[in-house]
mmCIF file of the C-alpha atoms, coordinates in Angstrom:
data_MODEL
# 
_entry.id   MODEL 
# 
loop_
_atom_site.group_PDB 
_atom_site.id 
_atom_site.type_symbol 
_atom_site.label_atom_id 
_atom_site.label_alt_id 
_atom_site.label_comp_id 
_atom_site.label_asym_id 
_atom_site.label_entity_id 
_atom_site.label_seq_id 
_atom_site.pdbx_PDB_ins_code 
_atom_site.Cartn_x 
_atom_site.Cartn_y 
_atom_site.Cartn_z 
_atom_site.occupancy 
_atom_site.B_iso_or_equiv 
_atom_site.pdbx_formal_charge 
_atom_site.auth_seq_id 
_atom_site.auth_comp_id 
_atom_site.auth_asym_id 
_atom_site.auth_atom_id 
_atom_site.pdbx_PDB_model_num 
ATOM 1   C CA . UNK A 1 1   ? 171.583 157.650 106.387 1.00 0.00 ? 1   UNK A CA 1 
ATOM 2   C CA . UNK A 1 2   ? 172.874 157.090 109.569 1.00 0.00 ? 2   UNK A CA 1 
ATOM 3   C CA . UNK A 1 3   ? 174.448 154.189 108.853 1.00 0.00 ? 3   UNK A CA 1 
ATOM 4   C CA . UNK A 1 4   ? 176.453 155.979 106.377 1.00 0.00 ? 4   UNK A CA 1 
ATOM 5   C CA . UNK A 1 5   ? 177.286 158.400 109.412 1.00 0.00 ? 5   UNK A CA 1 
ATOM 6   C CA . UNK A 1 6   ? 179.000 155.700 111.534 1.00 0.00 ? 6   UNK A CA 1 
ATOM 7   C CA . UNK A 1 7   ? 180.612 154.408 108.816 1.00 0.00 ? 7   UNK A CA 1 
ATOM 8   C CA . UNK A 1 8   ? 182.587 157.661 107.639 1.00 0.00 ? 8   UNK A CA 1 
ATOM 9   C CA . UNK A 1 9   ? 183.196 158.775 111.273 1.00 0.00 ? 9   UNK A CA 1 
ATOM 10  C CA . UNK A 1 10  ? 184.791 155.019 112.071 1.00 0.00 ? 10  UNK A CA 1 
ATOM 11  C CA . UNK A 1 11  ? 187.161 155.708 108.605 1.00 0.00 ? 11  UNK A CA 1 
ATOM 12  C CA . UNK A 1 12  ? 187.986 159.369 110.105 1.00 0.00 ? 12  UNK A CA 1 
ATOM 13  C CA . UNK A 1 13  ? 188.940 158.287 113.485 1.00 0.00 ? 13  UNK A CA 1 
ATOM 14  C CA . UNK A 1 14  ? 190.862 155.128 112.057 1.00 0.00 ? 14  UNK A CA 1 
ATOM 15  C CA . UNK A 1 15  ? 192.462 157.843 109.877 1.00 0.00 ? 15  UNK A CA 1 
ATOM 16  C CA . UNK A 1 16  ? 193.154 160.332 112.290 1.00 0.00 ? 16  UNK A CA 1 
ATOM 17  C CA . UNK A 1 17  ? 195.233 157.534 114.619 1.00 0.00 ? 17  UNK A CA 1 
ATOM 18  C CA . UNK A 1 18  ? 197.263 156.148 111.696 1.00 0.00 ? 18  UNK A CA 1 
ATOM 19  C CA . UNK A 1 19  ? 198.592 159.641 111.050 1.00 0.00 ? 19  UNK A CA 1 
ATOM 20  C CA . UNK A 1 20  ? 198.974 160.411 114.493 1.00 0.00 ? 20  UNK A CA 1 
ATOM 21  C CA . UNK A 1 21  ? 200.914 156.455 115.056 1.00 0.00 ? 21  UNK A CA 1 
ATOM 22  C CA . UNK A 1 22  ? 203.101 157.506 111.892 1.00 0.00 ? 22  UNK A CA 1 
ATOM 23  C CA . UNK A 1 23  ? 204.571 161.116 113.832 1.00 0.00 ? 23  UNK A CA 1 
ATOM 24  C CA . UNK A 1 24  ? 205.245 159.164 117.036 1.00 0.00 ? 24  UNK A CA 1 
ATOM 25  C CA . UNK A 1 25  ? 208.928 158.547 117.372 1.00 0.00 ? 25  UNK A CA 1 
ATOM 26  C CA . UNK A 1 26  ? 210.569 155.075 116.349 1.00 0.00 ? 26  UNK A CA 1 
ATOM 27  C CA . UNK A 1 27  ? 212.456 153.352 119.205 1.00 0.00 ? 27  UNK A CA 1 
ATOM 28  C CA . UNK A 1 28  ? 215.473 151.860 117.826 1.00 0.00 ? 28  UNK A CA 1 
ATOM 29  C CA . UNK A 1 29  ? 217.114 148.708 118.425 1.00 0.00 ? 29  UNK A CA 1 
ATOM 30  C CA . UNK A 1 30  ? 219.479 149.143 121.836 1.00 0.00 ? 30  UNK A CA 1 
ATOM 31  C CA . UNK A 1 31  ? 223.251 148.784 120.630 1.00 0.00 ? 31  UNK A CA 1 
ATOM 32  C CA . UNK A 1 32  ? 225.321 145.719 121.714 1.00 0.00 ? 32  UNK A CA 1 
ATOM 33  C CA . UNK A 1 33  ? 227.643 146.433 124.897 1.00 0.00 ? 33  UNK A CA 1 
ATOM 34  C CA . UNK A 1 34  ? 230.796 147.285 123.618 1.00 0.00 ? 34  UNK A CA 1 
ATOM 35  C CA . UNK A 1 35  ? 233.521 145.066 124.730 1.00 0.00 ? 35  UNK A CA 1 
ATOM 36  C CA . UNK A 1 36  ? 235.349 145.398 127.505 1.00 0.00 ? 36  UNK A CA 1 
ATOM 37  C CA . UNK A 1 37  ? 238.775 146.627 127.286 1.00 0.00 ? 37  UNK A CA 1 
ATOM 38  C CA . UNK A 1 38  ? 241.889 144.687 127.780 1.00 0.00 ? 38  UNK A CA 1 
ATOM 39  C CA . UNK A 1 39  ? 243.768 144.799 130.955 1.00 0.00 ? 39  UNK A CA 1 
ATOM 40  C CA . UNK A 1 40  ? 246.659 142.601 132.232 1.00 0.00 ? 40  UNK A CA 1 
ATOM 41  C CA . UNK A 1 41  ? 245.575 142.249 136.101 1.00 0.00 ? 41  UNK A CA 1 
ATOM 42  C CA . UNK A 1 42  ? 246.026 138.296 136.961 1.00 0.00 ? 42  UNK A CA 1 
ATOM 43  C CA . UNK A 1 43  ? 248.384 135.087 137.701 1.00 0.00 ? 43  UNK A CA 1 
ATOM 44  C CA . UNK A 1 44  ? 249.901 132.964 134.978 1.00 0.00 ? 44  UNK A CA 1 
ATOM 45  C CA . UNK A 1 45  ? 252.052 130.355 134.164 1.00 0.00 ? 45  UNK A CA 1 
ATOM 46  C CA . UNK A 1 46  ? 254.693 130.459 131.281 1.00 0.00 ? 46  UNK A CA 1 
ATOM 47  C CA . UNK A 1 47  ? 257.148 127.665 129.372 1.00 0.00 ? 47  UNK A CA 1 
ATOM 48  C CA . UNK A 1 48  ? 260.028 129.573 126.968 1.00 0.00 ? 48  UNK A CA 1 
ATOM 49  C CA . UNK A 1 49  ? 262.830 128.570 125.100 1.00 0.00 ? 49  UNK A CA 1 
ATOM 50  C CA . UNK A 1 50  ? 266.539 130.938 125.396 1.00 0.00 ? 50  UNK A CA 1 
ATOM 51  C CA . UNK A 1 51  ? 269.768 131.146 124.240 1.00 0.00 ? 51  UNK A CA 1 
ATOM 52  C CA . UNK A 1 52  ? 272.710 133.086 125.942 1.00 0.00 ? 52  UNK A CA 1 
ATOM 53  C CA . UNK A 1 53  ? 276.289 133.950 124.566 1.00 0.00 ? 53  UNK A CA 1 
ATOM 54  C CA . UNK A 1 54  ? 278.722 135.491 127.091 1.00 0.00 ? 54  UNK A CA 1 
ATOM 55  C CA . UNK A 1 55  ? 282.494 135.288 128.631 1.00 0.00 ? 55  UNK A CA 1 
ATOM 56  C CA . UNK A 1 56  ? 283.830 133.686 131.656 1.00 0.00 ? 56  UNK A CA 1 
ATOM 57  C CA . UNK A 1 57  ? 285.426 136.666 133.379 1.00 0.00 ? 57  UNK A CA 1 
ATOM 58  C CA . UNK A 1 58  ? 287.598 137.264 136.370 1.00 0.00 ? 58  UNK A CA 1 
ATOM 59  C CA . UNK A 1 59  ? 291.054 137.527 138.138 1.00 0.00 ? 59  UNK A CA 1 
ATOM 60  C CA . UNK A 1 60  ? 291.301 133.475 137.677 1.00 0.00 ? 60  UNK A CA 1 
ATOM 61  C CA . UNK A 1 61  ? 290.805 133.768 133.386 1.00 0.00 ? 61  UNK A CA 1 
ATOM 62  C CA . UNK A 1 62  ? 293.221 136.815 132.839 1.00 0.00 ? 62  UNK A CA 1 
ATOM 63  C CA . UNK A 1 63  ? 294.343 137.486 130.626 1.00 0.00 ? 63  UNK A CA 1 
ATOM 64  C CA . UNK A 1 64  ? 292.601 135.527 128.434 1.00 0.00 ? 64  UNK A CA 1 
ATOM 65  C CA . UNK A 1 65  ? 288.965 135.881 128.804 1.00 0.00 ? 65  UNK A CA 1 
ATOM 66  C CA . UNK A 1 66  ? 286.997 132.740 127.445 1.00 0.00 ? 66  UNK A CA 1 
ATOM 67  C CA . UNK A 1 67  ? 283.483 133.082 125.724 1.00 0.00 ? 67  UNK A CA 1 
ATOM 68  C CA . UNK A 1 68  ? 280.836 130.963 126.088 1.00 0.00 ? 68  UNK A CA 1 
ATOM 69  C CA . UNK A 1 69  ? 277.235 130.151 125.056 1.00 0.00 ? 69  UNK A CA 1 
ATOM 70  C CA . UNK A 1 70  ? 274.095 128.535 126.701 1.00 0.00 ? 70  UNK A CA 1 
ATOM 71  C CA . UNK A 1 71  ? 270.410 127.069 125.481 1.00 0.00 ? 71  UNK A CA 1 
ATOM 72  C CA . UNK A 1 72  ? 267.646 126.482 127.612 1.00 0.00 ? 72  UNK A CA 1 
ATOM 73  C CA . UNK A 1 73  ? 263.883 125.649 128.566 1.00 0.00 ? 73  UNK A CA 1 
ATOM 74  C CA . UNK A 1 74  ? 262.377 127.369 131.256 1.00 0.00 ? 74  UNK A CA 1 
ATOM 75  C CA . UNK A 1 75  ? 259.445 127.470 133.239 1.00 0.00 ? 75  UNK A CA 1 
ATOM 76  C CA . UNK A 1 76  ? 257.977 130.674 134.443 1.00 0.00 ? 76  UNK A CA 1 
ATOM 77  C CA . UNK A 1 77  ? 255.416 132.510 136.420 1.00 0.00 ? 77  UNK A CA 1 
ATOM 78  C CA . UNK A 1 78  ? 254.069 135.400 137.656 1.00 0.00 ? 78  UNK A CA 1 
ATOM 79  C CA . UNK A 1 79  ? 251.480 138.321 138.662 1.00 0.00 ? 79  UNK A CA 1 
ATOM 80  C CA . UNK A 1 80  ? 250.286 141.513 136.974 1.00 0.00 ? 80  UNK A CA 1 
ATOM 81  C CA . UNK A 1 81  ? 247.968 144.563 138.220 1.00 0.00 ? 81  UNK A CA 1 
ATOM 82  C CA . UNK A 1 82  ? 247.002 147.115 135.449 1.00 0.00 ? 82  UNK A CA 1 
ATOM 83  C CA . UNK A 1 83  ? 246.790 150.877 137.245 1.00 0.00 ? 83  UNK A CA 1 
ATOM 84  C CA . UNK A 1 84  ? 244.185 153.405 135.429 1.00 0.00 ? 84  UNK A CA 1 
ATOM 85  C CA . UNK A 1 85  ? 246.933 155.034 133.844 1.00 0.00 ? 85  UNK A CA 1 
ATOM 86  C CA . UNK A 1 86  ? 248.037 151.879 131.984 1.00 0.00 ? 86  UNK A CA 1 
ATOM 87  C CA . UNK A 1 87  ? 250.997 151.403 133.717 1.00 0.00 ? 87  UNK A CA 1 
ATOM 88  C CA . UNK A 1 88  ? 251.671 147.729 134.823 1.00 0.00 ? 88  UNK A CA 1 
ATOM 89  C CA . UNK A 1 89  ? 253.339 146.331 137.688 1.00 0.00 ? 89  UNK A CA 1 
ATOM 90  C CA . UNK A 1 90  ? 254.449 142.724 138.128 1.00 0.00 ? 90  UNK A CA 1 
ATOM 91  C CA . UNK A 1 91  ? 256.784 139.848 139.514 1.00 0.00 ? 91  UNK A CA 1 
ATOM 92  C CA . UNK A 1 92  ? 257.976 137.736 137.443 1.00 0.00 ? 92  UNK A CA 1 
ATOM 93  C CA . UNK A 1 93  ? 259.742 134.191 138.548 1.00 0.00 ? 93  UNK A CA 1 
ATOM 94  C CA . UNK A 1 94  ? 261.719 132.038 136.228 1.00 0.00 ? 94  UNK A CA 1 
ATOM 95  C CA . UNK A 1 95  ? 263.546 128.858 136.031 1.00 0.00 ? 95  UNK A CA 1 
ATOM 96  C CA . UNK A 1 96  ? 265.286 126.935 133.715 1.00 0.00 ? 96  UNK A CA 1 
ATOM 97  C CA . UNK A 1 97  ? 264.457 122.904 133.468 1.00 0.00 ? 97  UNK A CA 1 
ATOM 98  C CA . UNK A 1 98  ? 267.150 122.324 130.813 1.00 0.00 ? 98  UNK A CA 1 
ATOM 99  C CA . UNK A 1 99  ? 270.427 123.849 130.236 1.00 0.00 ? 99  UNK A CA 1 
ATOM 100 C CA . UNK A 1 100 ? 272.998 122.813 127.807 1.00 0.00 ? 100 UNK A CA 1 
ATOM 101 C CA . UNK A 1 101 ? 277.063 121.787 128.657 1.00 0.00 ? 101 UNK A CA 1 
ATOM 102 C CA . UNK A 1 102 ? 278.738 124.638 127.501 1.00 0.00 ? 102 UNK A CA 1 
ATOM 103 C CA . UNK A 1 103 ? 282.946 124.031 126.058 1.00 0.00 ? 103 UNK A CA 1 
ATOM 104 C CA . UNK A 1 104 ? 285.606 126.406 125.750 1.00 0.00 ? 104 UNK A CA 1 
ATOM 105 C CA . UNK A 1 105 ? 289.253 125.661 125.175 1.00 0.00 ? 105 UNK A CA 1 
ATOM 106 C CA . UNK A 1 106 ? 291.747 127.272 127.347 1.00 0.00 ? 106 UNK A CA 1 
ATOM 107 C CA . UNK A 1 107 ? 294.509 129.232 125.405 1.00 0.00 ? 107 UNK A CA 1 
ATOM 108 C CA . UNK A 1 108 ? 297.011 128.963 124.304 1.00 0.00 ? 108 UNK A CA 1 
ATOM 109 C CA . UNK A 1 109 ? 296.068 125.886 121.837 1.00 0.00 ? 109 UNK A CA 1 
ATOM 110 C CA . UNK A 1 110 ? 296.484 122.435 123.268 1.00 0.00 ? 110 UNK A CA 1 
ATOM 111 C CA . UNK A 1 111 ? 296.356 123.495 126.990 1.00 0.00 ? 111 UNK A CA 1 
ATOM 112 C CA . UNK A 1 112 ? 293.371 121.788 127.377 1.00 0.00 ? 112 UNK A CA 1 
ATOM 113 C CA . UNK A 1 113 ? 289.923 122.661 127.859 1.00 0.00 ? 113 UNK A CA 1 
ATOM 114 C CA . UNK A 1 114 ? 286.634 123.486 130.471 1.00 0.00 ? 114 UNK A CA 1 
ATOM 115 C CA . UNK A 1 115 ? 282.979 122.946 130.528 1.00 0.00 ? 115 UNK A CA 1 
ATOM 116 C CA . UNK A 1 116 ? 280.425 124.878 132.389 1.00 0.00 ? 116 UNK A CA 1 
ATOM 117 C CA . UNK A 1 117 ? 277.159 122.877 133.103 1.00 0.00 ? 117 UNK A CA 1 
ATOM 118 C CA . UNK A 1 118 ? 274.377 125.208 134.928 1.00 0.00 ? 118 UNK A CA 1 
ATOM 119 C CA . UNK A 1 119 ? 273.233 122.695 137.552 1.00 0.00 ? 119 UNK A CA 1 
ATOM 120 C CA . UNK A 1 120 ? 269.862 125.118 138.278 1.00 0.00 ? 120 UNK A CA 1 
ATOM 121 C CA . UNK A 1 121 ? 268.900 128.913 138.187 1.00 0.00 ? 121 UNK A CA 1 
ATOM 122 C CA . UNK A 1 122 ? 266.119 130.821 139.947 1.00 0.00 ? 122 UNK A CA 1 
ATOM 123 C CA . UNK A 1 123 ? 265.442 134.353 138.912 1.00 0.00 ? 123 UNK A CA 1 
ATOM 124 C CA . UNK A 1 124 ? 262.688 136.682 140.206 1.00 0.00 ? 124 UNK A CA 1 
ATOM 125 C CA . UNK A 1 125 ? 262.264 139.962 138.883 1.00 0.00 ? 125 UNK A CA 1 
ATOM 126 C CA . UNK A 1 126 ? 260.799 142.719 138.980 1.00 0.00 ? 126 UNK A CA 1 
ATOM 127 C CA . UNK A 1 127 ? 258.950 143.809 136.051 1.00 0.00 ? 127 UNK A CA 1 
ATOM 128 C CA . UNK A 1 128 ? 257.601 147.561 135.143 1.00 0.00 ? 128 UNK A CA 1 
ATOM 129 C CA . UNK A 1 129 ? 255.718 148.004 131.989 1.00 0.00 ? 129 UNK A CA 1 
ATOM 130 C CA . UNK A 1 130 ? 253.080 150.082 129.954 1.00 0.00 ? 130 UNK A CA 1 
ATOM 131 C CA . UNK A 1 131 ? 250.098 148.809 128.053 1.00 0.00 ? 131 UNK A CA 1 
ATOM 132 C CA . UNK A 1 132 ? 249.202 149.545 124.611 1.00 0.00 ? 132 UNK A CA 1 
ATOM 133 C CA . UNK A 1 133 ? 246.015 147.288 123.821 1.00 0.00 ? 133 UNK A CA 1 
ATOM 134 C CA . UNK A 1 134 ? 247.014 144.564 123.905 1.00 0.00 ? 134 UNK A CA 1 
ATOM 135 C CA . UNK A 1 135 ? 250.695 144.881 123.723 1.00 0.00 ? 135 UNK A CA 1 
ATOM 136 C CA . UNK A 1 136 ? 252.809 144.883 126.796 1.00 0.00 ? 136 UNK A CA 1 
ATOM 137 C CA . UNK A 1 137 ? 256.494 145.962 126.294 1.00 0.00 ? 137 UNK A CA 1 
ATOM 138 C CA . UNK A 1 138 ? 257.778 146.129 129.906 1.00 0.00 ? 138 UNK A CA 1 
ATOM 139 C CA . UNK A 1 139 ? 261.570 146.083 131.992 1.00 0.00 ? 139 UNK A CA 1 
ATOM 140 C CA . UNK A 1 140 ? 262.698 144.016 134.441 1.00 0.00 ? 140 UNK A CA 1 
ATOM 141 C CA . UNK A 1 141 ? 265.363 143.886 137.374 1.00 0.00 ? 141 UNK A CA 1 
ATOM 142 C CA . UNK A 1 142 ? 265.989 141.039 139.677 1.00 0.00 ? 142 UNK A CA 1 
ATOM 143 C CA . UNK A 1 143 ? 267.921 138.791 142.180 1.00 0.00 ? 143 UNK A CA 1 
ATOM 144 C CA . UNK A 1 144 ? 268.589 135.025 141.956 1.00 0.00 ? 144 UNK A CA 1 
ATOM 145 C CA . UNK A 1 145 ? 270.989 132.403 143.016 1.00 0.00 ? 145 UNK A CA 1 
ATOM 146 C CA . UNK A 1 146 ? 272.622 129.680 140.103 1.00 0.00 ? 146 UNK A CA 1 
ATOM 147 C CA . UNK A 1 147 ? 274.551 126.909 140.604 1.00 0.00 ? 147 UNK A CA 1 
ATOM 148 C CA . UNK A 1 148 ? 277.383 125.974 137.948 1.00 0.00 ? 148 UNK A CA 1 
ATOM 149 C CA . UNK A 1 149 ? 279.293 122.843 137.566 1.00 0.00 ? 149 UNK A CA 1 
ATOM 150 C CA . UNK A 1 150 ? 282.397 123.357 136.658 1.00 0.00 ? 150 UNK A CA 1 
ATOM 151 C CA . UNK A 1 151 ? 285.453 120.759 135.515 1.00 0.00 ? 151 UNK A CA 1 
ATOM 152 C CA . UNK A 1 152 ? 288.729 122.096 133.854 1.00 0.00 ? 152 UNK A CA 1 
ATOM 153 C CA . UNK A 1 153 ? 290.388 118.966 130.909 1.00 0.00 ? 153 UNK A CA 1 
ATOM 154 C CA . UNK A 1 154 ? 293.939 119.639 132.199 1.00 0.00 ? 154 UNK A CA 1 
ATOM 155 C CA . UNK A 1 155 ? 296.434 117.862 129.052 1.00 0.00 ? 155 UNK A CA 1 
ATOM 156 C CA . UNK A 1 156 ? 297.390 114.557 130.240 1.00 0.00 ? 156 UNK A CA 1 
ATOM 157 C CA . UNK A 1 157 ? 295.967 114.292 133.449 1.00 0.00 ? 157 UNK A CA 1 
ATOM 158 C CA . UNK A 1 158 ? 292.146 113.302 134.208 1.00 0.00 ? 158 UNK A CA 1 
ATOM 159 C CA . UNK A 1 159 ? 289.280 115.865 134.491 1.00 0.00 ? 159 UNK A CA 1 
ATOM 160 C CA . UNK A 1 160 ? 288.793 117.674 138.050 1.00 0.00 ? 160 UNK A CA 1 
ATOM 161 C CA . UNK A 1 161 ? 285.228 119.341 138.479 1.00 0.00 ? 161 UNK A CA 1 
ATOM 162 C CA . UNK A 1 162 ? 283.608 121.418 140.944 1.00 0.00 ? 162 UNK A CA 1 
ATOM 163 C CA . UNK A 1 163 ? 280.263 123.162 142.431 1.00 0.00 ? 163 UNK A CA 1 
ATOM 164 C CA . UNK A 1 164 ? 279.438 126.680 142.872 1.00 0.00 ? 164 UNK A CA 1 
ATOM 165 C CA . UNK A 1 165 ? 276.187 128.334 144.258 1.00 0.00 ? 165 UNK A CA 1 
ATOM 166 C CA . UNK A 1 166 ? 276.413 132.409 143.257 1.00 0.00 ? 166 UNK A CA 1 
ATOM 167 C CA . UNK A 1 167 ? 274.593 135.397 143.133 1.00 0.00 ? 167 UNK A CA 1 
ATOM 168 C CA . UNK A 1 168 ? 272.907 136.060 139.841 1.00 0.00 ? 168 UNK A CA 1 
ATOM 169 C CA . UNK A 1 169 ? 272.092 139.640 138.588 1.00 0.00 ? 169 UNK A CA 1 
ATOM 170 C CA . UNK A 1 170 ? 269.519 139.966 135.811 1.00 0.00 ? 170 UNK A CA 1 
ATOM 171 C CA . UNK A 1 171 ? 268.020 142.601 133.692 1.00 0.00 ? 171 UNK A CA 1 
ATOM 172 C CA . UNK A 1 172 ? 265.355 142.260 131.217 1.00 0.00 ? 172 UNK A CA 1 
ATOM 173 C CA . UNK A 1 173 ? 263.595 144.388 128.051 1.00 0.00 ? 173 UNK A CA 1 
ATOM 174 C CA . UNK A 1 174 ? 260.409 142.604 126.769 1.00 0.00 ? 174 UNK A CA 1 
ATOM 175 C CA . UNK A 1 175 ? 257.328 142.889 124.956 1.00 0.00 ? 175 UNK A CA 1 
ATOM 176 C CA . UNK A 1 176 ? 254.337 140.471 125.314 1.00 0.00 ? 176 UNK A CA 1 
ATOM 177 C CA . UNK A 1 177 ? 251.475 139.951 122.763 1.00 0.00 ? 177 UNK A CA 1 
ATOM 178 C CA . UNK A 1 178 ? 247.721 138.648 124.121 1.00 0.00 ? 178 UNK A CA 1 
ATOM 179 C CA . UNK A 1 179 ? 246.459 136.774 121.181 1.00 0.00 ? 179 UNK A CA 1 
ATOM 180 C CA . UNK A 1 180 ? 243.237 136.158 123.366 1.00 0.00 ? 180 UNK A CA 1 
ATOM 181 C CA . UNK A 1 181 ? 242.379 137.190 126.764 1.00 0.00 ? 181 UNK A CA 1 
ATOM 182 C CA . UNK A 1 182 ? 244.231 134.034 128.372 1.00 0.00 ? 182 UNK A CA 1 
ATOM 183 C CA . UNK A 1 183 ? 246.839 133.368 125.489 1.00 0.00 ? 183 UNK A CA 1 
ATOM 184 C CA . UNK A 1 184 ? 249.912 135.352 125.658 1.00 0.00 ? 184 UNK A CA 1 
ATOM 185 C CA . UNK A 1 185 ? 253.152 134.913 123.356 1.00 0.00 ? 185 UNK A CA 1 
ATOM 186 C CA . UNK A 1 186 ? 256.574 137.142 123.937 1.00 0.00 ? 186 UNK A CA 1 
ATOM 187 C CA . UNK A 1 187 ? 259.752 137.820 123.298 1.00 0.00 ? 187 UNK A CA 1 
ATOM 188 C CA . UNK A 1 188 ? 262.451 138.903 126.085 1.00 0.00 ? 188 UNK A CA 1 
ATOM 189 C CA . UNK A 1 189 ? 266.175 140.221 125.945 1.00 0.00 ? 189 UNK A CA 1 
ATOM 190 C CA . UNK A 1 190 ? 267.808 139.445 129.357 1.00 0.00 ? 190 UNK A CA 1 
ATOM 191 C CA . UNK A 1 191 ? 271.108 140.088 130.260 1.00 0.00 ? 191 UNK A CA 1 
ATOM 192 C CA . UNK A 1 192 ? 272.669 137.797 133.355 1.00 0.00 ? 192 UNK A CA 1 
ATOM 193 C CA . UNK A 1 193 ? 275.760 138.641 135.587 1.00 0.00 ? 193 UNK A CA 1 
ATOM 194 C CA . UNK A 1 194 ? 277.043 136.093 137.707 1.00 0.00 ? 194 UNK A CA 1 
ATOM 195 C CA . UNK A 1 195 ? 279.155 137.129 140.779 1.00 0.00 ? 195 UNK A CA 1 
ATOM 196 C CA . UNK A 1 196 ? 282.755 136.083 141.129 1.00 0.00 ? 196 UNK A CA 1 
ATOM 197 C CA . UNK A 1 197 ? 283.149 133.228 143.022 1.00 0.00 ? 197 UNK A CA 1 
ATOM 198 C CA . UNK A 1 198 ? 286.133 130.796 143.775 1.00 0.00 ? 198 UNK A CA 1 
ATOM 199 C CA . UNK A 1 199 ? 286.296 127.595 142.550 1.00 0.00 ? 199 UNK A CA 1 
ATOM 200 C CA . UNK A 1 200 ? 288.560 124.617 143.930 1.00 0.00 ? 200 UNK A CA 1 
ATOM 201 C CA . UNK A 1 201 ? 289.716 121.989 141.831 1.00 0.00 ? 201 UNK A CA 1 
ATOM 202 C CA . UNK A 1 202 ? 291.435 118.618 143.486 1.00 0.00 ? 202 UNK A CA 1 
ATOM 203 C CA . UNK A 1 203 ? 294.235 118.663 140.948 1.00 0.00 ? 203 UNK A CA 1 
ATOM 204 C CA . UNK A 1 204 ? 297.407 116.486 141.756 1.00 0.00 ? 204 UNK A CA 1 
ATOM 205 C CA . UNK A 1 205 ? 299.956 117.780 144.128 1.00 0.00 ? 205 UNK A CA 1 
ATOM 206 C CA . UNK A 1 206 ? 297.689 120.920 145.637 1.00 0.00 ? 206 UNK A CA 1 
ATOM 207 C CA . UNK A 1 207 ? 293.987 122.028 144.644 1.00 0.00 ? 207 UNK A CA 1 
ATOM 208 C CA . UNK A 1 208 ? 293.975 124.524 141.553 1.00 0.00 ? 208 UNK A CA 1 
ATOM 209 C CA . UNK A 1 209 ? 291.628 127.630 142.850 1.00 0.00 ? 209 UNK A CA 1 
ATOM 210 C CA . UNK A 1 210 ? 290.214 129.852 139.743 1.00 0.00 ? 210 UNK A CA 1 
ATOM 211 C CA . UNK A 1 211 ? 288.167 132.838 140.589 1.00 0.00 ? 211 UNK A CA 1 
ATOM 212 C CA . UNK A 1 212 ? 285.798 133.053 137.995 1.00 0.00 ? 212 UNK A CA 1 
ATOM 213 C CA . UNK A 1 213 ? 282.392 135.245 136.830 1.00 0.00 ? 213 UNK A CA 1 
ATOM 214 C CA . UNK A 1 214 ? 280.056 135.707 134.087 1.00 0.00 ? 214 UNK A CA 1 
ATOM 215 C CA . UNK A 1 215 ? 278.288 138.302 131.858 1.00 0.00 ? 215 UNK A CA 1 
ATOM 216 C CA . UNK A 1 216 ? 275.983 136.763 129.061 1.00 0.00 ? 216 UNK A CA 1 
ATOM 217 C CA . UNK A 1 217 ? 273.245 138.249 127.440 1.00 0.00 ? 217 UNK A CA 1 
ATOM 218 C CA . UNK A 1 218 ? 270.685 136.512 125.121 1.00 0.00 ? 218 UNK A CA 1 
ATOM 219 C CA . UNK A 1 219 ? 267.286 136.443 123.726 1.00 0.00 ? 219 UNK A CA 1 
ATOM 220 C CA . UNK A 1 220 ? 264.246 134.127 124.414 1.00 0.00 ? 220 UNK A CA 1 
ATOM 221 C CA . UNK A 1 221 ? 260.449 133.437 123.557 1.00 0.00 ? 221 UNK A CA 1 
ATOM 222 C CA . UNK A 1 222 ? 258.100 133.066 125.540 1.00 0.00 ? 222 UNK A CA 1 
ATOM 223 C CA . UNK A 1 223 ? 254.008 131.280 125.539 1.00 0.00 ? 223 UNK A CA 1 
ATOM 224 C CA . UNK A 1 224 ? 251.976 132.276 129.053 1.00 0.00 ? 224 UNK A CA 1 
ATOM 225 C CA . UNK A 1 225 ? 249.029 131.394 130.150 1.00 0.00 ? 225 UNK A CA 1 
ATOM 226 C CA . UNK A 1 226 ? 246.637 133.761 132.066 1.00 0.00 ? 226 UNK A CA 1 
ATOM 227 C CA . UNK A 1 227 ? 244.549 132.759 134.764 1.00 0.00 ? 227 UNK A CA 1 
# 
């Protein structure tokens, strides 16, 4: 008989704790950390391929205004900071490593014809932008210095050149695209003035001066990468 006892009171108490083990509360899995957001802060380095279209301008070209139009690689770099309001601040430095010749004839027909050959631009800029994710579309304002060879085809006489060093205005309207957290890829619309500046060509009998700017604007793409 007492066996019996010890028996059912072992079955109660076992009882009792399942049912008290099956009200306790289930601890859940924790959640994964969610990822961190996006920002922009750091260096990079850049490479990008352009193309401008623009006019020789100036006292030395009226009145007949010349167009002309430019390709190019560049090379480019740069710093961002992100502020907490998602506004982003940055300086931006570019160069081109390859420019092409570019040819325009001098009117009226059969007087002859010029080529402009950038020797080397530097640009920094400026840049202002706002973040959306992982898009950037920012603006841009900056300073640089280019020097442009210059040689005027005169009809029936051999080809005079000459080498400038002006002041370059540029302003820029771009968006940028971070495929991953180093990887960026852009596009950029930049529009370049170049100061007027004299140019002095050893022509026969007395040098030929032409006062000449320019005013091109042009689109290029862009592949950084972020440090």
């Amino acid at each position: 008989m007492l066996r019996k006892f010890v028996v059912a009171g072992i079955a109660l108490a076992l009882g009792s704790a399942s049912a008290l083990a099956a009200d306790l509360p289930v601890k859940s899995a924790p959640l994964p950390a969610p990822a961190p957001e996006f920002n922009w802060n750091g260096f990079y380095l850049g490479v990008g391929y352009g193309y401008l279209n623009g006019t020789v301008t100036g006292p030395g070209t009226v009145p007949f205004n010349v167009g002309g139009a430019v390709s190019y690689f560049e090379v480019n770099g740069g710093y961002r900071v992100q502020t907490s309001v998602g506004i982003v601040l940055g300086l931006d430095v570019s160069a081109p490593v390859w420019l092409s010749q570019s040819t325009f004839h001098v009117p009226p027909p059969g007087a002859g014809f010029n080529t402009a050959a950038p020797q080397f631009i530097i640009l920094p800029e400026a840049q202002i932008g706002y973040a959306i994710g992982r898009f950037l579309p920012y603006f841009g304002v900056g300073v640089g210095i280019g020097s442009i060879k210059a040689t005027i085809n005169p009809v029936g006489a051999p080809p005079v050149s000459d080498t400038t060093s002006s002041a370059m205005l540029a302003v820029s309207f771009g968006v940028d695209y971070a495929l991953t957290n180093n990887w960026i890829v852009g596009v950029r619309y930049d529009h370049v003035q170049g100061e007027l500046h004299n140019y002095t060509f050893p022509t026969a009998g007395a040098p030929t001066v032409v006062q000449v700017g320019t005013a091109t604007d042009g689109i290029a793409g862009i592949v950084r990468y972020r440090f």
